[in-house]
Backbone as a chain_set.jsonl record, in Angstrom:
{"seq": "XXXXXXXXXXXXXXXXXXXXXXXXXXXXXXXXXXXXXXXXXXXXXXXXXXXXXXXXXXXXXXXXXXXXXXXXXXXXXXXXXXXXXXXXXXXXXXXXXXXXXXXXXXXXXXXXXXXXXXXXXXXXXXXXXXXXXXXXXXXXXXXXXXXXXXXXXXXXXXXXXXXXXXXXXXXXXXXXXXXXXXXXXXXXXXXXXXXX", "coords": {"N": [[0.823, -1.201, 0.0], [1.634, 1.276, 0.579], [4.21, 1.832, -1.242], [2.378, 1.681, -3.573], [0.995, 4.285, -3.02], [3.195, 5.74, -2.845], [4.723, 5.684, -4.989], [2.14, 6.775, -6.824], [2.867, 9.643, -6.034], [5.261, 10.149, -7.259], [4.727, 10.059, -9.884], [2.925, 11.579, -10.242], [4.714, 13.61, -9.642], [6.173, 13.715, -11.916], [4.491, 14.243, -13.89], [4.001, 17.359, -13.053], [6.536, 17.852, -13.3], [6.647, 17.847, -16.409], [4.105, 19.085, -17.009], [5.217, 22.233, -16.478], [7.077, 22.249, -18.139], [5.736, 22.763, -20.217], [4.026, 24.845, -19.53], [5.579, 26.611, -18.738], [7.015, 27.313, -21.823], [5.027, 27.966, -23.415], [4.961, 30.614, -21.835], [7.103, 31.824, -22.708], [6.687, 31.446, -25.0], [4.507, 33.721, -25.32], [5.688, 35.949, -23.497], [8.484, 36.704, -24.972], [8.887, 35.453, -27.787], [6.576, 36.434, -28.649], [6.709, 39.122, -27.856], [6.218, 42.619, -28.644], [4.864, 42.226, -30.412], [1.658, 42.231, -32.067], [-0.117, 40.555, -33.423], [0.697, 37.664, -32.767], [0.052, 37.552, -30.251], [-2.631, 36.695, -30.885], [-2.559, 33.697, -31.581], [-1.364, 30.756, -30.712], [0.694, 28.433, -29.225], [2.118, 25.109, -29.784], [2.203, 24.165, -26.943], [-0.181, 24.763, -25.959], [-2.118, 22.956, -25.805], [-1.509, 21.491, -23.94], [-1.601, 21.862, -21.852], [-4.065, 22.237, -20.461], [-4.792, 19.9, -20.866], [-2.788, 18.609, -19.016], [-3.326, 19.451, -16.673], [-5.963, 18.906, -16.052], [-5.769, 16.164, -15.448], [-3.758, 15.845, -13.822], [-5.309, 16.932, -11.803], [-7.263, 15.507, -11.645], [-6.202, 13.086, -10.524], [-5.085, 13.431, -8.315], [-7.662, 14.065, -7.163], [-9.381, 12.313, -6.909], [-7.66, 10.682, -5.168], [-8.305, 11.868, -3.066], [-10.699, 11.371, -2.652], [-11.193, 8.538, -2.456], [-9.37, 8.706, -0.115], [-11.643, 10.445, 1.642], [-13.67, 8.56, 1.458], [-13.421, 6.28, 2.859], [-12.062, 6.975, 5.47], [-14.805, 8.111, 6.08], [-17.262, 8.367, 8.4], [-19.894, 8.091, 7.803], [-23.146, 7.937, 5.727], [-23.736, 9.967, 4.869], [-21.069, 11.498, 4.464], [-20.319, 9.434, 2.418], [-21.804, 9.616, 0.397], [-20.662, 12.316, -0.414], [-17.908, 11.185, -1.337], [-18.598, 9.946, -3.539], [-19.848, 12.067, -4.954], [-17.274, 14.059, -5.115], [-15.44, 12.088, -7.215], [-17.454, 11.973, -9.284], [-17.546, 14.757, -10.16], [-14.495, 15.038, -10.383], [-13.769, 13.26, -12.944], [-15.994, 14.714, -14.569], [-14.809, 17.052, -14.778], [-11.401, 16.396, -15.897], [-12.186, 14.753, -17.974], [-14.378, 16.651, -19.3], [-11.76, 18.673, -19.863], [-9.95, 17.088, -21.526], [-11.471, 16.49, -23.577], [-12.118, 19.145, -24.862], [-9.712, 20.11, -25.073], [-8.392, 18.574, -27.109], [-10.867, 18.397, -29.357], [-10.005, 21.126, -29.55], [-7.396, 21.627, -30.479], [-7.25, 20.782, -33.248], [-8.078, 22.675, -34.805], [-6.699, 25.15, -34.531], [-7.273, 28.013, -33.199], [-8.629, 32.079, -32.25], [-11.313, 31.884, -32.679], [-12.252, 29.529, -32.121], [-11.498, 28.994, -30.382], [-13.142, 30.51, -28.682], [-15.883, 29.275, -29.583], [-15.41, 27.122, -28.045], [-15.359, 27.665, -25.246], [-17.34, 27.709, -23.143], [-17.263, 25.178, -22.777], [-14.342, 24.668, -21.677], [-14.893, 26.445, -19.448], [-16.706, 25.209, -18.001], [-14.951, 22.922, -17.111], [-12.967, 24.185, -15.894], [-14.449, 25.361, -13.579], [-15.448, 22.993, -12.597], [-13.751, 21.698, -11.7], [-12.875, 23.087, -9.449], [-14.826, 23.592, -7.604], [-14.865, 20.947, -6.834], [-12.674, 20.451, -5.787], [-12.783, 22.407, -3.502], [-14.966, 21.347, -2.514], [-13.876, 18.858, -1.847], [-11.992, 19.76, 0.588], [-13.583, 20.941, 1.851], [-15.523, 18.633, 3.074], [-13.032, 16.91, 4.095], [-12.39, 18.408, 6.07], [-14.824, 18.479, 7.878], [-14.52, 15.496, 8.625], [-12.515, 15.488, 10.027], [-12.787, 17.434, 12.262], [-14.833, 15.949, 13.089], [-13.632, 13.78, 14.105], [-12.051, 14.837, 16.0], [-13.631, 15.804, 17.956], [-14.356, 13.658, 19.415], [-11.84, 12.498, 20.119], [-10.207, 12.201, 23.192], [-7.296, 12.142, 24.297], [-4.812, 14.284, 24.606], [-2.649, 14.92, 23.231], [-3.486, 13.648, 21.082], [-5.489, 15.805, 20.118], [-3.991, 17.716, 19.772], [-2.192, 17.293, 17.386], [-4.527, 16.938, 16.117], [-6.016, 18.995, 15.305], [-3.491, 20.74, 14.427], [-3.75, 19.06, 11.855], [-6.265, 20.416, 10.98], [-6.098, 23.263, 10.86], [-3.777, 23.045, 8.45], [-5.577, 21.831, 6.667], [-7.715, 23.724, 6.363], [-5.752, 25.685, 5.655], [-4.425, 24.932, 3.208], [-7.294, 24.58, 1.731], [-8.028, 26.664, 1.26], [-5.961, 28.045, -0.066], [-6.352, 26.975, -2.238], [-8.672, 26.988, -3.126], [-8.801, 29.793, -3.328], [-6.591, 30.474, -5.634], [-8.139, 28.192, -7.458], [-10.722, 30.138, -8.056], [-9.385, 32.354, -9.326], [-8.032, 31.603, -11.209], [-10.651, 30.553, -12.459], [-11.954, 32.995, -12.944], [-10.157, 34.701, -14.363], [-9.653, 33.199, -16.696], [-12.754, 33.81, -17.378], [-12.186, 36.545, -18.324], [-11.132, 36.861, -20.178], [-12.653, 36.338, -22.254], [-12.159, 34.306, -24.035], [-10.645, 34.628, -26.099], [-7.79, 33.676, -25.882], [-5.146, 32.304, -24.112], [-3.552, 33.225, -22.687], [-2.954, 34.128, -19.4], [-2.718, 32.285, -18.211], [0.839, 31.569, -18.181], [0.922, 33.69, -16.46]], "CA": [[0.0, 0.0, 0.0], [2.68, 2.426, 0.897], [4.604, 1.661, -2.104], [1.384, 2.537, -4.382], [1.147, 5.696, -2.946], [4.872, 6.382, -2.868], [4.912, 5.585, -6.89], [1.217, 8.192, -7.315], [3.527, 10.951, -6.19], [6.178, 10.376, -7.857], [4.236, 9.802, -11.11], [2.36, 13.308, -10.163], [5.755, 14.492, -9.819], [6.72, 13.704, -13.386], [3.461, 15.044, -14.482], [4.211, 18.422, -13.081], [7.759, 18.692, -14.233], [6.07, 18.346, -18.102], [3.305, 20.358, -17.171], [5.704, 23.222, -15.612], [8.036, 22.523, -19.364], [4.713, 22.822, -21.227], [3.711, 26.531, -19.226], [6.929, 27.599, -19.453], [7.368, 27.244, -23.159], [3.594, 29.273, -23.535], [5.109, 31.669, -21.315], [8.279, 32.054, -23.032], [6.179, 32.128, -26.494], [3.656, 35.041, -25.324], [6.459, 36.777, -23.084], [9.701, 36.74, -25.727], [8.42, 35.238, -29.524], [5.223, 37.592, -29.104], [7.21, 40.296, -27.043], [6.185, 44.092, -29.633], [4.201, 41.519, -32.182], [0.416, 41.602, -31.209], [-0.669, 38.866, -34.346], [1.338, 36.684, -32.507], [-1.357, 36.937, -29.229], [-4.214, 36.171, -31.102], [-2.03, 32.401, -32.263], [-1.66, 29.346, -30.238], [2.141, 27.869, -29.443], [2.434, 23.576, -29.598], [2.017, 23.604, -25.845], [-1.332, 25.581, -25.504], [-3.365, 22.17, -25.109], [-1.225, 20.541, -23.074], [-1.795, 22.843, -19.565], [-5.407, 22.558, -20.168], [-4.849, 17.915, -20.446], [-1.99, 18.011, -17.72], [-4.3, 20.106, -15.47], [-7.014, 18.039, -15.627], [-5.341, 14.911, -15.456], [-3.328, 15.973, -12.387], [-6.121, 17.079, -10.655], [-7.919, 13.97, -11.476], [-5.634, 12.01, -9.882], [-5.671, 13.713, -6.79], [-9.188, 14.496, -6.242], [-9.764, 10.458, -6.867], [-6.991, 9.95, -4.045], [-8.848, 12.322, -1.915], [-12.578, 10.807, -2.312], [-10.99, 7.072, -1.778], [-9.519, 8.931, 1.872], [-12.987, 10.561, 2.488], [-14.366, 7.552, 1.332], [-12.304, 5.242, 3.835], [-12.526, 7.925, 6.627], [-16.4, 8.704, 6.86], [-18.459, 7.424, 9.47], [-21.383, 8.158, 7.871], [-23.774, 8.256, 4.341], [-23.46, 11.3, 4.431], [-19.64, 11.813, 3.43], [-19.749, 8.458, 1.333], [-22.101, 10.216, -0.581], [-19.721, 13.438, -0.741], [-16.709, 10.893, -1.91], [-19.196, 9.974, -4.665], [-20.001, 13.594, -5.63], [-15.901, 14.331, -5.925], [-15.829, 11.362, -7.699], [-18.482, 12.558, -10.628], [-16.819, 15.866, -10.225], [-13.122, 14.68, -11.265], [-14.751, 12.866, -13.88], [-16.399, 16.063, -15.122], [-13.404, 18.349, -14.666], [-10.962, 15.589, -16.184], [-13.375, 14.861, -19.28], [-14.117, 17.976, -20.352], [-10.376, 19.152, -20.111], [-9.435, 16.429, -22.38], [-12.379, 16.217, -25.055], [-12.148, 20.242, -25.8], [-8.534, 20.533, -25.314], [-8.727, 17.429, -28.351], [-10.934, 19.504, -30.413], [-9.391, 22.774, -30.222], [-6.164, 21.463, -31.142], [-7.754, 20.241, -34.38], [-8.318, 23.851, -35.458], [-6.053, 26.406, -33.025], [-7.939, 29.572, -33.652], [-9.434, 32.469, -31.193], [-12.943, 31.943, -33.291], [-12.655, 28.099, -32.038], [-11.56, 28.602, -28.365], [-14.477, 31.487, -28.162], [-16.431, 28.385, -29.733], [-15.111, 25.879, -26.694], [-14.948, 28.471, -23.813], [-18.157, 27.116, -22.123], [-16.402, 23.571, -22.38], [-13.164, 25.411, -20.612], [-15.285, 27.042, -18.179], [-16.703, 24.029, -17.696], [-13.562, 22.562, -16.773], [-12.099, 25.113, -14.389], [-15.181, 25.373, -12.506], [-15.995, 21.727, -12.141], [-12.796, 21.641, -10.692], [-12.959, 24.577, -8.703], [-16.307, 23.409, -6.841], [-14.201, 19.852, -6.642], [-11.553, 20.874, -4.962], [-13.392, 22.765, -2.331], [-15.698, 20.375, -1.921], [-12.845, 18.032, -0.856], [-11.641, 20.481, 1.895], [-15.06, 20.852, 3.009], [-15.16, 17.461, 3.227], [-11.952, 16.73, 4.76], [-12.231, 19.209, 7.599], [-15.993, 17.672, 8.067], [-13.451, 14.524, 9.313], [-11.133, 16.085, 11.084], [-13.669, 17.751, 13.068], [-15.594, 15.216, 13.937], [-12.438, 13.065, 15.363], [-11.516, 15.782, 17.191], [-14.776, 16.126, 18.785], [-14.622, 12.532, 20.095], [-11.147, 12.424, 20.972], [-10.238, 12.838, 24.744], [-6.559, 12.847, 24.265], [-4.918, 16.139, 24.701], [-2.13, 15.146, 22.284], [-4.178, 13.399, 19.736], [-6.096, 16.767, 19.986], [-2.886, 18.648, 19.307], [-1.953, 16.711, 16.078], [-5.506, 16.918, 14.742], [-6.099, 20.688, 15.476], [-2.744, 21.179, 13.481], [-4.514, 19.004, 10.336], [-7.597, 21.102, 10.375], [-5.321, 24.299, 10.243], [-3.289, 22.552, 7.483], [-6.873, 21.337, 5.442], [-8.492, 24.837, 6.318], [-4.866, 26.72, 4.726], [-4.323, 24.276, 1.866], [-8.095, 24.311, 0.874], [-8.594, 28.108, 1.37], [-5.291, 28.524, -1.183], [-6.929, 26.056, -3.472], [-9.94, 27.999, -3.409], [-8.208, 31.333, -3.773], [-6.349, 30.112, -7.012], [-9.145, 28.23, -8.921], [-11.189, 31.261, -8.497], [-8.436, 33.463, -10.133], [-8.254, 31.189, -12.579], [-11.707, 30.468, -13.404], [-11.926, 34.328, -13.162], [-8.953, 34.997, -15.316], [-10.484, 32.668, -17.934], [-13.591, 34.61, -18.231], [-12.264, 37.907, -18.615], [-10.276, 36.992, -21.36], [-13.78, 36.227, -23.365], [-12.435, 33.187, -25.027], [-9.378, 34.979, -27.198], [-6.438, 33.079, -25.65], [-4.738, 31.234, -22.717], [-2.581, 34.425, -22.395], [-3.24, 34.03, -18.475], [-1.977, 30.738, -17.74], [1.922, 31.595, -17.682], [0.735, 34.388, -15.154]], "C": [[0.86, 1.255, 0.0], [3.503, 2.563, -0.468], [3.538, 2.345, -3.361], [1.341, 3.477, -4.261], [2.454, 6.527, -3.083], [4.772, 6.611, -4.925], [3.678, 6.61, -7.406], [1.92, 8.685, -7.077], [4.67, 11.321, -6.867], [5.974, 10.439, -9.352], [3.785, 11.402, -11.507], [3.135, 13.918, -10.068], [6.359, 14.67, -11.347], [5.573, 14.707, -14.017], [3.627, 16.569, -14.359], [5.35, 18.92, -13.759], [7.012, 18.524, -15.974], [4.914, 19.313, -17.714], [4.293, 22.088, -16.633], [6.707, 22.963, -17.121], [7.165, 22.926, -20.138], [4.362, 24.56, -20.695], [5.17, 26.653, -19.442], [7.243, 27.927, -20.414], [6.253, 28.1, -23.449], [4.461, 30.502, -23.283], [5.798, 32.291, -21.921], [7.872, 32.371, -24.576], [5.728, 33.484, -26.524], [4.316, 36.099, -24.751], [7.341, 37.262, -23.933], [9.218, 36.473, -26.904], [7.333, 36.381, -29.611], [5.425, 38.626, -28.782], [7.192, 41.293, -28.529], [5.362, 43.519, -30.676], [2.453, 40.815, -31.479], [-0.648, 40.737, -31.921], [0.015, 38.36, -33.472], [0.635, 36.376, -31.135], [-2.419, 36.613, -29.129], [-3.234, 34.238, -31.49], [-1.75, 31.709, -30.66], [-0.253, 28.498, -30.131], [1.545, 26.035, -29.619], [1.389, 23.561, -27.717], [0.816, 24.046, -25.604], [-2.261, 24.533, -24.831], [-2.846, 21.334, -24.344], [-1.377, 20.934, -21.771], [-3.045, 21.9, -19.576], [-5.639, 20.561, -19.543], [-4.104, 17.746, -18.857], [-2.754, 18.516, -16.554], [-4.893, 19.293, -14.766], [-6.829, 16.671, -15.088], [-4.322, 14.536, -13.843], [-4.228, 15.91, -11.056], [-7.167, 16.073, -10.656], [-7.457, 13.21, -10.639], [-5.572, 12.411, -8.354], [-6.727, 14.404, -6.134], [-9.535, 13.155, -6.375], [-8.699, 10.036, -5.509], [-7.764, 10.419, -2.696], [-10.403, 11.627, -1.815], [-12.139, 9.388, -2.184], [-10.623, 7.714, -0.098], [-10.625, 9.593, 2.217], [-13.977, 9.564, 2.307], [-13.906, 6.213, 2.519], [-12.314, 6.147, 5.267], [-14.027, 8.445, 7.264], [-16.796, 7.781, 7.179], [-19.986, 7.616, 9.24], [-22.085, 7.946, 6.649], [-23.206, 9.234, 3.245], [-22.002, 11.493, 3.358], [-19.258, 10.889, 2.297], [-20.534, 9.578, -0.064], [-21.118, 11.713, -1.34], [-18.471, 12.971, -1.385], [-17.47, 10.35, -3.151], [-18.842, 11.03, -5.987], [-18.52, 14.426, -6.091], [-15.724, 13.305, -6.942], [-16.432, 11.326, -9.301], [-17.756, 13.968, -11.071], [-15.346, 15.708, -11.313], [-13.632, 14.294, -12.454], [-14.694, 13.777, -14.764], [-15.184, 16.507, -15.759], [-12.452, 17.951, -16.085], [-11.288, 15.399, -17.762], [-13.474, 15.451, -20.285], [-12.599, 18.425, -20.512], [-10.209, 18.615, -21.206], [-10.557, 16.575, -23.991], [-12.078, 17.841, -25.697], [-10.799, 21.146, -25.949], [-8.599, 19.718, -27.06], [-9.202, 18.554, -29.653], [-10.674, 20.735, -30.438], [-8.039, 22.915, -30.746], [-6.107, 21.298, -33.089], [-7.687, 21.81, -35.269], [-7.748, 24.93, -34.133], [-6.82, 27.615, -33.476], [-8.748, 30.306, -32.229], [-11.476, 32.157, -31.838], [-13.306, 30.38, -32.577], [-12.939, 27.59, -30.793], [-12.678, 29.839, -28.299], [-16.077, 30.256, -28.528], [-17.151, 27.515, -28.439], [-15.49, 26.777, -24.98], [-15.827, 28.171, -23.211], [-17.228, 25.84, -21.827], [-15.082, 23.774, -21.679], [-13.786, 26.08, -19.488], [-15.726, 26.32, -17.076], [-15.84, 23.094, -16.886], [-13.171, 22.82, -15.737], [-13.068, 25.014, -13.484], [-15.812, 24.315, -11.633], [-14.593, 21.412, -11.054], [-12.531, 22.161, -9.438], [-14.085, 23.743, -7.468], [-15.437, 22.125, -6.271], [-13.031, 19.707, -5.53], [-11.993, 21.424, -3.515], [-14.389, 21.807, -1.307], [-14.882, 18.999, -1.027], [-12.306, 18.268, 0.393], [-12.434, 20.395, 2.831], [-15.2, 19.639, 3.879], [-13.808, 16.319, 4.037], [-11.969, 17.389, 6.034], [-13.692, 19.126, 8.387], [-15.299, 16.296, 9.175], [-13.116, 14.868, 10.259], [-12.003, 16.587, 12.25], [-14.313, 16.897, 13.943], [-15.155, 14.359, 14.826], [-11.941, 13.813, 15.923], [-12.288, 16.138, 18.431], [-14.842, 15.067, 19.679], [-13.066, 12.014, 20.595], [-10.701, 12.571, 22.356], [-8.889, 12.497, 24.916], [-5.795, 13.7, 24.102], [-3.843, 15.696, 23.386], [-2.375, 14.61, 21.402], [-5.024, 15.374, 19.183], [-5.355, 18.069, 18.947], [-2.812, 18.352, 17.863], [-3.57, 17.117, 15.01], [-6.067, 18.432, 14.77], [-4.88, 21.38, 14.593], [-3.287, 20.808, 12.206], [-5.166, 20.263, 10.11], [-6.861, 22.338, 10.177], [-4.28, 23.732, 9.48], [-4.743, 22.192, 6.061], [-7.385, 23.051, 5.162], [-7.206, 25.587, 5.478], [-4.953, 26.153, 3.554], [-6.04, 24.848, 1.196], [-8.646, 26.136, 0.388], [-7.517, 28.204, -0.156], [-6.061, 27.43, -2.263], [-7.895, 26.961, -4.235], [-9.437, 29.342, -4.201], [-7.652, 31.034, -5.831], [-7.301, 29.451, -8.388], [-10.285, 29.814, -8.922], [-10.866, 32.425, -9.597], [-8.866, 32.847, -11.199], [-9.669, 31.062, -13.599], [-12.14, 32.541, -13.499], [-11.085, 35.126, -14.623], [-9.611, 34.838, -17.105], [-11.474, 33.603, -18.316], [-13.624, 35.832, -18.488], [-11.149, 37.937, -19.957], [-11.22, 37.131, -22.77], [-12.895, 34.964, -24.555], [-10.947, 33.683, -25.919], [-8.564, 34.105, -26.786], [-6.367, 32.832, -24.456], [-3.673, 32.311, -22.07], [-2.374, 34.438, -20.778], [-2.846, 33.335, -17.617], [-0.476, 30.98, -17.69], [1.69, 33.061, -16.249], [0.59, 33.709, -13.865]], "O": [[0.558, 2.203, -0.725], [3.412, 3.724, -0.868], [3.86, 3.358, -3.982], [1.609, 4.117, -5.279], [2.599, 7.715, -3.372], [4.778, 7.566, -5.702], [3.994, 7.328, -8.354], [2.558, 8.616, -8.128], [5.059, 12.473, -7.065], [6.898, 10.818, -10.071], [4.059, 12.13, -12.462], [2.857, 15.092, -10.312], [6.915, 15.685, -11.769], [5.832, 15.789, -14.544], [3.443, 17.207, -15.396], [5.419, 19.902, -14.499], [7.06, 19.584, -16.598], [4.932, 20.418, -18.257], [3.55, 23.06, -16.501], [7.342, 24.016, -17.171], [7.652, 23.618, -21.032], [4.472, 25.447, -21.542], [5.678, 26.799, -20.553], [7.895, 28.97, -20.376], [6.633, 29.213, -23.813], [4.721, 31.313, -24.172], [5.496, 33.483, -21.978], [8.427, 33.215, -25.28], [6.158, 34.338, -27.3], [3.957, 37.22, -25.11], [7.267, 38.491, -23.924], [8.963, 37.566, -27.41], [7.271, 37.142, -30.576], [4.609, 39.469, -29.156], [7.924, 40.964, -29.462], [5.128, 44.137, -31.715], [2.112, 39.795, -30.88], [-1.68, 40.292, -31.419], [-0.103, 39.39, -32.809], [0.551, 35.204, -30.769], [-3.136, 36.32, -28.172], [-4.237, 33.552, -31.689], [-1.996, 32.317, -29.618], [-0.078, 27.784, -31.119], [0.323, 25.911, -29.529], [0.282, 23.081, -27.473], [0.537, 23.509, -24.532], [-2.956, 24.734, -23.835], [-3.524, 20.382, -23.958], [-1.251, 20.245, -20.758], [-3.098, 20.92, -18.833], [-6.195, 20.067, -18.562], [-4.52, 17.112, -17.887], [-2.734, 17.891, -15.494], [-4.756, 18.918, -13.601], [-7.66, 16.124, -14.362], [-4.218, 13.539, -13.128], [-4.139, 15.343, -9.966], [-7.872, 15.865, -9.669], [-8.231, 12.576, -9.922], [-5.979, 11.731, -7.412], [-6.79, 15.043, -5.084], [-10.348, 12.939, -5.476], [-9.016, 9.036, -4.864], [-7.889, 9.787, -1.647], [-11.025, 11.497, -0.761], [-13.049, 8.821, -1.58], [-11.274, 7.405, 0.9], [-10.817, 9.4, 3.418], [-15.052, 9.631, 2.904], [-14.609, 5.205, 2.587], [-12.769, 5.498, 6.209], [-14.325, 8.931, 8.355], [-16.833, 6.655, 6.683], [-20.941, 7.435, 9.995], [-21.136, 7.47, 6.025], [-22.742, 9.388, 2.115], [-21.878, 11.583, 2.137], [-18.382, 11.109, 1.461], [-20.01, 10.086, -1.055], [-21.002, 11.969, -2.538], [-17.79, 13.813, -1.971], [-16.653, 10.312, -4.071], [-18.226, 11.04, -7.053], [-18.46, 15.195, -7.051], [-15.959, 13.899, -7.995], [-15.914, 10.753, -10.259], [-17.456, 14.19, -12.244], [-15.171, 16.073, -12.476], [-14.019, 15.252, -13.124], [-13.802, 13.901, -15.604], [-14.729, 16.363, -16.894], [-12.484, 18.642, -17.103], [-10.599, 15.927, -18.635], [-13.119, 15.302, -21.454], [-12.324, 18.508, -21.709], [-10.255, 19.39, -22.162], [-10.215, 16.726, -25.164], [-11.821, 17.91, -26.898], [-10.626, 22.226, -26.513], [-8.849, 20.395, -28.057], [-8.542, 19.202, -30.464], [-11.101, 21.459, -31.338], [-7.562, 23.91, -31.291], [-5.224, 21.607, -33.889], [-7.189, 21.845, -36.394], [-8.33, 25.304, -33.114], [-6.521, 27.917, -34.631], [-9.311, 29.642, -31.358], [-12.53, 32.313, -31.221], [-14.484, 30.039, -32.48], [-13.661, 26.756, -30.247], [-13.029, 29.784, -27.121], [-17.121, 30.361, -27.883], [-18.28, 27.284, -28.007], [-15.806, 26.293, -23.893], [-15.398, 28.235, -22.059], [-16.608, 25.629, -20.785], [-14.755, 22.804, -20.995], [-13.066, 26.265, -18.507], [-15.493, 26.44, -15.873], [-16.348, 22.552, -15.905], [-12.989, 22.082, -14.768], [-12.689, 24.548, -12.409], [-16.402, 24.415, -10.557], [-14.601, 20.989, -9.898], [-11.977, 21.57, -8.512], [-13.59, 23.43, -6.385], [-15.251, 22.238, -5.059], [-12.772, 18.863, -4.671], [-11.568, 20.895, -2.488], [-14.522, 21.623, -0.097], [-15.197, 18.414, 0.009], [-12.111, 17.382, 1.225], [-12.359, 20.039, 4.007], [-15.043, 19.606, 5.099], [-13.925, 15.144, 4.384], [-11.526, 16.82, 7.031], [-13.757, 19.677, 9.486], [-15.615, 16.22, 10.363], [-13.477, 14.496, 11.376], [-11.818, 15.984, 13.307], [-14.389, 16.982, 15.169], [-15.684, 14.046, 15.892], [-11.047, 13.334, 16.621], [-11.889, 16.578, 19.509], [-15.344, 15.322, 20.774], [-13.052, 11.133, 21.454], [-11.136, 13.686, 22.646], [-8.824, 12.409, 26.142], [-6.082, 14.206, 23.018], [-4.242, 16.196, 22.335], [-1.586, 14.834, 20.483], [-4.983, 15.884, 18.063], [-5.723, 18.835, 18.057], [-3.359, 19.143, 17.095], [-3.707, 17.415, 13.823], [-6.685, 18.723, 13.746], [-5.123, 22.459, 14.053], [-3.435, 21.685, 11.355], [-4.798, 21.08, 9.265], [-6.972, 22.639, 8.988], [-3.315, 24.074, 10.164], [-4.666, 22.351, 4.843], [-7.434, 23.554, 4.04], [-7.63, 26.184, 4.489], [-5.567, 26.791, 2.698], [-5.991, 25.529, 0.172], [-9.375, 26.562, -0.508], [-8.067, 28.398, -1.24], [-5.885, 27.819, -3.418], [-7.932, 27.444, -5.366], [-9.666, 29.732, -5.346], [-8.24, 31.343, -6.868], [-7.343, 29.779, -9.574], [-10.464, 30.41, -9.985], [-11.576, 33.093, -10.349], [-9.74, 33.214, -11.984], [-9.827, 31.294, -14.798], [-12.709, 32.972, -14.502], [-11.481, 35.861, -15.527], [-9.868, 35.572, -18.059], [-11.329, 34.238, -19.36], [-14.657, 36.408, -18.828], [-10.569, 38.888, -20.481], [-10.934, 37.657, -23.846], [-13.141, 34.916, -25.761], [-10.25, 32.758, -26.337], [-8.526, 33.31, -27.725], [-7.294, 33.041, -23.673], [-3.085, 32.101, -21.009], [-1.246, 34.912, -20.633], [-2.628, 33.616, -16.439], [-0.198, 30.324, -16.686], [2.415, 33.142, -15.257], [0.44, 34.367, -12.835]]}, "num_chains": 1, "name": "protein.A"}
């Protein structure tokens, strides 16, 4: 068991170093190749659809690790049903990333991603809701074994989680917002946003 999980992070570690060569190379197109040349911010580098797959595909994998531990941790319906609902969520998120990254590669154009941009909004926000909903969900836990604990230094340890779930999920929050924010103030022209 330990071993499985040791090998997901290290797998999710590979995944980021290409997703973190794939933004960088955007960045380095729309910062430096497009730097005084503003045809060149309405166009589309190689890497444009790969954020949008590695995204999804990342955060698939660990919103499915997190609804197997709130799925394995709840004592109740209730939260099984909530490791469901992430579950359908990833899914979603995951899904769409991939099917309208797919077809917008087919035809790179701003007329194609103003086309897709529900199916990208789609995306970010299924995630967005996903993500939170996991925190929620996680500090739902934590709470409730804290409530029924009655030692002082179990208390300690799980009072540090919940301020570890409550920071992590708050920056989670904070960032897909931007992003799904970001996204819709661009109206669909470009990914211009994403090396930001």
């Amino acid at each position: 068991m330990l071993n499985g999980r040791r090998s997901l992070v290290y797998f999710i570690f590979v995944l980021e170093l290409v997703q973190t060569a794939t933004t960088t190379h955007q960045a380095y197109y729309y910062g430096v190749q497009a730097f005084n040349n503003v045809s060149l911010l309405l166009t589309f580098p190689w890497s444009a659809m790969t954020v949008p797959v590695m995204a999804g595909i990342i955060a698939f994998i660990a919103q499915m690790f997190y609804a197997w531990r709130i799925w394995a941790l709840s004592p109740n319906w209730v939260l099984k049903v909530g490791a469901v609902l992430v579950v359908l969520l990833a899914l979603l998120q995951c899904g769409t990333a991939i099917v309208v990254s797919v077809i917008f590669e087919l035809k790179r154009t701003p007329e194609e991603l103003g086309k897709l941009h529900p199916g990208f909004e789609t995306w970010i926000s299924a995630s967005f809701v996903c993500d939170v909903f996991v925190a929620i969900c996680m500090l739902w836990i934590l709470l409730r074994v804290k409530s029924k604990s009655i030692w002082e230094s179990s208390n300690n340890v799980i009072s540090r989680l919940i301020g570890i779930t409550i920071g992590t999920g708050a920056a989670i929050a904070i960032c897909g917002a931007l992003t799904l924010g970001l996204f819709a103030t661009t109206v669909g022209l470009s990914f211009q946003y994403l090396p930001a």
